[in-house]
C-alpha positions in Angstrom: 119.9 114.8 77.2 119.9 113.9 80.8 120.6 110.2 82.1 118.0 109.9 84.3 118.9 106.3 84.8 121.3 107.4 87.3 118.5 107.8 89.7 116.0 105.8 90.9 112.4 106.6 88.7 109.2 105.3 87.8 108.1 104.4 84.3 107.1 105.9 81.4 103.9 104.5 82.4 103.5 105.4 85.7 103.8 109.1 85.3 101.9 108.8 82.0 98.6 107.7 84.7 99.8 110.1 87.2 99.9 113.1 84.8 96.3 112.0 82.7 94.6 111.6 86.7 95.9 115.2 87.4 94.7 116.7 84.1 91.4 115.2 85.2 90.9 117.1 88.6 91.7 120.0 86.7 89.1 118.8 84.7 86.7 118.5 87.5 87.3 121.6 88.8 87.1 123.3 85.7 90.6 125.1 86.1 93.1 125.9 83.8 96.4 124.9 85.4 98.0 123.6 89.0 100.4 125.6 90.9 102.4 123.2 93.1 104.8 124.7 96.0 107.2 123.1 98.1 110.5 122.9 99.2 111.3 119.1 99.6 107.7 118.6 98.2 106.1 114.7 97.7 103.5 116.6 94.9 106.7 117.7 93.0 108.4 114.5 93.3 105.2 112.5 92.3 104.6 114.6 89.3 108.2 114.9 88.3 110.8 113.1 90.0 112.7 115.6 91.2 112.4 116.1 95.4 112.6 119.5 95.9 115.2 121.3 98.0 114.8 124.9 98.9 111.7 126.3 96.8 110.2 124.7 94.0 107.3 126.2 91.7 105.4 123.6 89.1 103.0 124.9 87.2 100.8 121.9 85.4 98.8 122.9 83.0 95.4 121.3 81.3 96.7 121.3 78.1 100.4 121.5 77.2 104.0 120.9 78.9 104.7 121.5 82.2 107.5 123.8 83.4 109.3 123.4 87.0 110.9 126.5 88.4 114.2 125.5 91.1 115.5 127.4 93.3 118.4 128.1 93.9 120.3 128.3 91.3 122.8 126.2 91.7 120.0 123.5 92.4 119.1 123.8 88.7 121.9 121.4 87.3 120.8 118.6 89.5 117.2 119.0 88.7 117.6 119.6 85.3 118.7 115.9 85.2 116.7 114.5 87.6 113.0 115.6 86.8 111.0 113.6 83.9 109.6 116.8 82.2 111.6 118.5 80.2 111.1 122.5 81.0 113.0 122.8 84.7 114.3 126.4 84.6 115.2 128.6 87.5 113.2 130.3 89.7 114.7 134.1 88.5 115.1 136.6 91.4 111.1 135.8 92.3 109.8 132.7 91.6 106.1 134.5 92.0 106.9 136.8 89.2 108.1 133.9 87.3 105.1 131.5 87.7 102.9 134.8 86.9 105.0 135.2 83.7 104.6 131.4 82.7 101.0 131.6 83.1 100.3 134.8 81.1 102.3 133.1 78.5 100.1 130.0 78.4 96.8 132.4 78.3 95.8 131.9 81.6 95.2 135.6 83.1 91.8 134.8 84.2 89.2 131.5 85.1 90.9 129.1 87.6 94.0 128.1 89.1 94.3 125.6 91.6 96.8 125.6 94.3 99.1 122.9 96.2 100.9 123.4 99.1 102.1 125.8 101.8 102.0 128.7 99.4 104.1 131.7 101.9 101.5 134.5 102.5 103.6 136.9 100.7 103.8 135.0 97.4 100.5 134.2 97.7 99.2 138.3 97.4 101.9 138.7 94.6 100.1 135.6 92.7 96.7 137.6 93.1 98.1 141.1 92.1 99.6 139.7 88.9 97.1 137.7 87.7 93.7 139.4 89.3 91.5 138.0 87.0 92.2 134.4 88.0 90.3 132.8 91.0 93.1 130.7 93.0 91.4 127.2 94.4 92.9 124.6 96.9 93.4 121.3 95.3 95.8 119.8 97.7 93.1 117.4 99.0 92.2 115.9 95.9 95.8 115.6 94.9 96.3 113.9 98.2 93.6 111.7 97.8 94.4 110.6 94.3 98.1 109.8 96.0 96.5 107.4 99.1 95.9 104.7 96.4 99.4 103.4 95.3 101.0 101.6 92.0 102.6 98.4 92.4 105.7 100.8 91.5 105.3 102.8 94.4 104.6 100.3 96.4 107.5 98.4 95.8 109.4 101.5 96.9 107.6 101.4 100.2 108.3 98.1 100.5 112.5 99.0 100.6 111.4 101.9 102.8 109.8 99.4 105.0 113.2 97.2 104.8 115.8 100.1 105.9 113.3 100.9 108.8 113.7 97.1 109.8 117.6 98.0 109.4 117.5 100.8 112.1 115.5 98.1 114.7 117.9 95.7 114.6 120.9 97.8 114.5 119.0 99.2 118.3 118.8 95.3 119.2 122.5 95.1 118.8 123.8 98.3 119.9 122.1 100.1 122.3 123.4 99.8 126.1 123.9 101.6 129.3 126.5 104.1 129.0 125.4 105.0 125.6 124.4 109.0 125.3 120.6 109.4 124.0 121.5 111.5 121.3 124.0 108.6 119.9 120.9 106.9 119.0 120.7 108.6 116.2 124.0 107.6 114.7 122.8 104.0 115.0 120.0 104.2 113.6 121.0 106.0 110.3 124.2 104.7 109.9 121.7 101.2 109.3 120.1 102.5 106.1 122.6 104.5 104.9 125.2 103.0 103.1 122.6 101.7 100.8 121.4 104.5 100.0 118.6 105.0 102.4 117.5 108.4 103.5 115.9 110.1 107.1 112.7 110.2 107.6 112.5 110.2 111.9 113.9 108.7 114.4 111.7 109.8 117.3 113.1 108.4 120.8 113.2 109.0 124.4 115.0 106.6 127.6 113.3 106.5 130.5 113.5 104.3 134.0 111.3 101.8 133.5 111.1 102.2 137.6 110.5 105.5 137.8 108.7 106.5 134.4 109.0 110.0 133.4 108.0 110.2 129.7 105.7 108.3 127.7 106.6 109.5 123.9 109.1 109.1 122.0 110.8 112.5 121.1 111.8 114.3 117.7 114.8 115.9 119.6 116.9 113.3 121.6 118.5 114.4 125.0 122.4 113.8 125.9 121.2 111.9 129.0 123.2 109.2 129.6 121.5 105.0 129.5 120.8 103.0 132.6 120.0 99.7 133.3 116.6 99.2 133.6 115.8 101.8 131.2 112.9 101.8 128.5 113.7 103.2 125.1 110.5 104.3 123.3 111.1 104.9 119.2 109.1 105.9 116.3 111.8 105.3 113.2 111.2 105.8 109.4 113.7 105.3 106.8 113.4 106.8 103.6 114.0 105.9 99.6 113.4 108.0 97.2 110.1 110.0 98.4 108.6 107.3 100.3 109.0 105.7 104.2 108.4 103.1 106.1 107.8 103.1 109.6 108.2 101.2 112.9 107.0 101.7 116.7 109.1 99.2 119.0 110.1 99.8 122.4 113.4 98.4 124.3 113.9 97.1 127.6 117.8 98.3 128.0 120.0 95.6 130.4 116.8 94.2 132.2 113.5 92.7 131.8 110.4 94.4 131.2 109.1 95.7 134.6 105.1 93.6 135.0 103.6 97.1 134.8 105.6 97.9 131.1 105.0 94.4 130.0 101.4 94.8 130.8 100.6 98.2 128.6 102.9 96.7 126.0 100.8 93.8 125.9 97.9 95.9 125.6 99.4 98.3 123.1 99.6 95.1 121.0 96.2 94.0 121.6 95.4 97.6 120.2 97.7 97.7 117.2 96.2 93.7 116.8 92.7 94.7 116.6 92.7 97.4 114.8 95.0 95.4 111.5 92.3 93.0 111.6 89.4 95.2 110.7 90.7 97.0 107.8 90.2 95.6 104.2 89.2 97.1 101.1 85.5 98.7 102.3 86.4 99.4 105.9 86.0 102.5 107.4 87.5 104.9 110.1 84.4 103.9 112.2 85.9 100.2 112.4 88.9 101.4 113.5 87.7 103.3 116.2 85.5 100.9 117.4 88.2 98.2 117.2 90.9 100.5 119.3 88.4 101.4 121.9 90.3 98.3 123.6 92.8 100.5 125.2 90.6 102.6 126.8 88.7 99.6 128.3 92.0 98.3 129.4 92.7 101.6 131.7 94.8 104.0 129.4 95.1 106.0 126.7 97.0 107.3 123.9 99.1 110.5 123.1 100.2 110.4 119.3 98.0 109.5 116.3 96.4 105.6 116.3 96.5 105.5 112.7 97.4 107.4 109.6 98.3 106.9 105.8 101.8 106.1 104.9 104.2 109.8 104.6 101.2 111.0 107.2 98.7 110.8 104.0 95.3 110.2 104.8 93.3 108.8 106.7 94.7 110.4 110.7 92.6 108.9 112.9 92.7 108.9 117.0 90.6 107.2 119.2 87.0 108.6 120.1 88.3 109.5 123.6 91.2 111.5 122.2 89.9 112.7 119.3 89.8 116.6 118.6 86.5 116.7 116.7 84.4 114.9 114.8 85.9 112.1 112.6 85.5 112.4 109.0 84.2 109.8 106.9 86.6 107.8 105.6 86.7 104.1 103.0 89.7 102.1 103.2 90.9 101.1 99.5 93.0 98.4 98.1 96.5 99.6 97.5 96.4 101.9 100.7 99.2 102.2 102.9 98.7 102.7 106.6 100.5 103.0 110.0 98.8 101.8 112.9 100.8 102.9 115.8 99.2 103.0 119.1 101.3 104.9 121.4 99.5 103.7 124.6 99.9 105.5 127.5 99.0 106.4 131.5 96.2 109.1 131.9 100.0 111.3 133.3 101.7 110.0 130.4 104.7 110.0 131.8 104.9 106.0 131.5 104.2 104.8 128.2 105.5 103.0 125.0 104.5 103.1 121.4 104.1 99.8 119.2 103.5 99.4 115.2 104.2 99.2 112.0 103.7 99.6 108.3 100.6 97.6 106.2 99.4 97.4 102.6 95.6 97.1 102.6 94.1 94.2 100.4 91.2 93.1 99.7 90.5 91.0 102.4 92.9 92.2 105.5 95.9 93.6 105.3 99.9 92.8 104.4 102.9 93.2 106.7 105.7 95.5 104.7 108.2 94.6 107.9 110.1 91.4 108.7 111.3 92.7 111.8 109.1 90.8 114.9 106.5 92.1 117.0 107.9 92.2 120.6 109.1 94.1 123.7 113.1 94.1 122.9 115.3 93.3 125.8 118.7 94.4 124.7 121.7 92.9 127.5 
């Protein structure tokens, strides 16, 4: 028997309501099974306990065990003690062939199978040649949705998530100086987390003059350009435990004061972030948080990256109606939700710009911060 106590898991309890809330959207959409794919996959994790690496196959039936099918093979040992079900096996030389297999086995050669995940095209035809008298439905979305709403358990988790991100912000308060390279940002801001056993989510930056502005976003790739005073760093940091991040938005004035025109669109990117925590509460709705960030358009700019969206970029992604890329689907904030609000505020160019923000739990009356670390424009000397 595996010692699963080796890794961090959830209850007895918790997957118990996890597993019963899946077997009723099967339920609801009157199919027999779900197929789950993923490589590092939060559906597999959430239903098992084991993260994923390179490909993954659960199949969750209705009625009955599931199975989880790991590849590669030498991935097997590790998940075999990790996951919380008890049939991990791996994948075979297809894992198509073998999830086809494991469903003719269970009786299920026709009716319907719902799907989760980025299913590759090619496994997706050899899942509808083996098994053509099954109709194949999405279910991601109500999978997802049923995920928005977290346990005290999970949200606990979040809440050290939220703590490591923190980490990384103050280890950029005390480290980070002219003469640094960009790309050694990254060193500081893992090596914050790490050693207690933290994981990478993002670290998203960028340097800029503050002087002479030349980007606006924080980017996924950092450069080897070398800090100066007077610089702006822009980040967007998450760090990870155990399937679920925090994440905070700061930006840095590197060896000088804020320039007036980057004080004034941080000020306003606060005023932004400000307005839109205070209208969501259990019952709010994506309409109040538009109407709440229309702010930084009054105030002359814009933004570039999401405003808002759910915690591990779960539900709801909202933008501003300005930016927005079509129309805005309805959407009720619950208890127990986790959010980002993160407005990345911007110049119509966006070449000067910075992003604020941070990680909230939704109550029923406002909100709660899940970050200690403070809200302001970081001068780092």
């Amino acid at each position: 028997m595996a010692d699963r106590s080796l890794y961090p898991t959830f209850s007895e309890a918790e997957f118990a309501r996890r597993h019963a809330a899946v077997r009723a959207i099967l339920g609801d959409a009157d199919a027999a099974a779900l197929v789950v794919y993923g490589g590092r996959s939060l559906e597999v994790q959430y239903l098992t306990g084991w993260p994923g690496t390179r490909e993954v196959y659960l199949i969750f039936p209705r009625e009955g065990p599931p199975t989880l099918f790991v590849q590669l093979f030498n991935h097997l040992p590790n998940a075999q003690r990790m996951a919380v079900i008890d049939d991990v096996r791996w994948g075979g030389t297809s894992s198509p062939d073998s999830v086809i297999a494991n469903l003719k086995e269970r009786g299920i050669e026709r009716g319907r199978v719902g799907l989760v995940g980025p299913v590759p095209w090619q496994h997706y035809n050899k899942l509808r040649e083996g098994l053509p008298g099954v109709e194949f439905v999405d279910l991601t979305t109500p999978l997802r949705r049923l995920e928005t709403v977290k346990s005290d358990e999970e949200i606990e988790r979040i809440r050290i998530a939220a703590r490591y991100s923190d980490q990384a912000m103050w280890a950029l308060e005390e480290q980070v100086r002219p003469g640094l390279r960009e790309e050694q940002l990254a060193h500081i801001v893992e090596s914050a987390y790490s050693p207690e056993g933290g994981t990478h989510g993002i670290h998203f930056m960028a340097t800029t003059p503050m002087r002479n502005p030349a980007i606006g976003v924080p980017s996924q790739v950092q450069a080897r350009r070398v800090i100066e005073p007077g610089d702006v760093l822009i980040t967007e940091i998450s760090g990870g435990y155990w399937g679920y991040t925090g994440q905070i938005h700061r930006a840095y004035a590197i060896g000088a004061e804020p320039t007036p025109e980057y004080q004034r669109i941080h000020d306003v990117a606060v005023e932004g972030y400000e307005r839109v925590r205070d209208v969501i509460r259990d019952g709010a709705t994506a309409e109040d948080v538009l109407n709440a960030a229309q702010v930084i358009h009054d105030r002359g700019f814009t933004i570039y990256d999401d405003l808002l969206h759910g915690a591990n970029q779960f539900p709801p992604i909202l933008r501003t109606r300005p930016t927005s890329r079509g129309p805005v689907p309805p959407f009720t904030f619950r208890e127990n939700m986790v959010v980002v609000i993160q407005p990345n505020v911007v110049t119509d160019d966006a070449r000067m710009g910075l992003q604020v923000g941070e990680t909230l739990l939704v109550t029923k009356t406002g909100t709660e911060r899940l970050h200690d670390y403070p809200m302001k424009f970081v001068v780092c000397r």
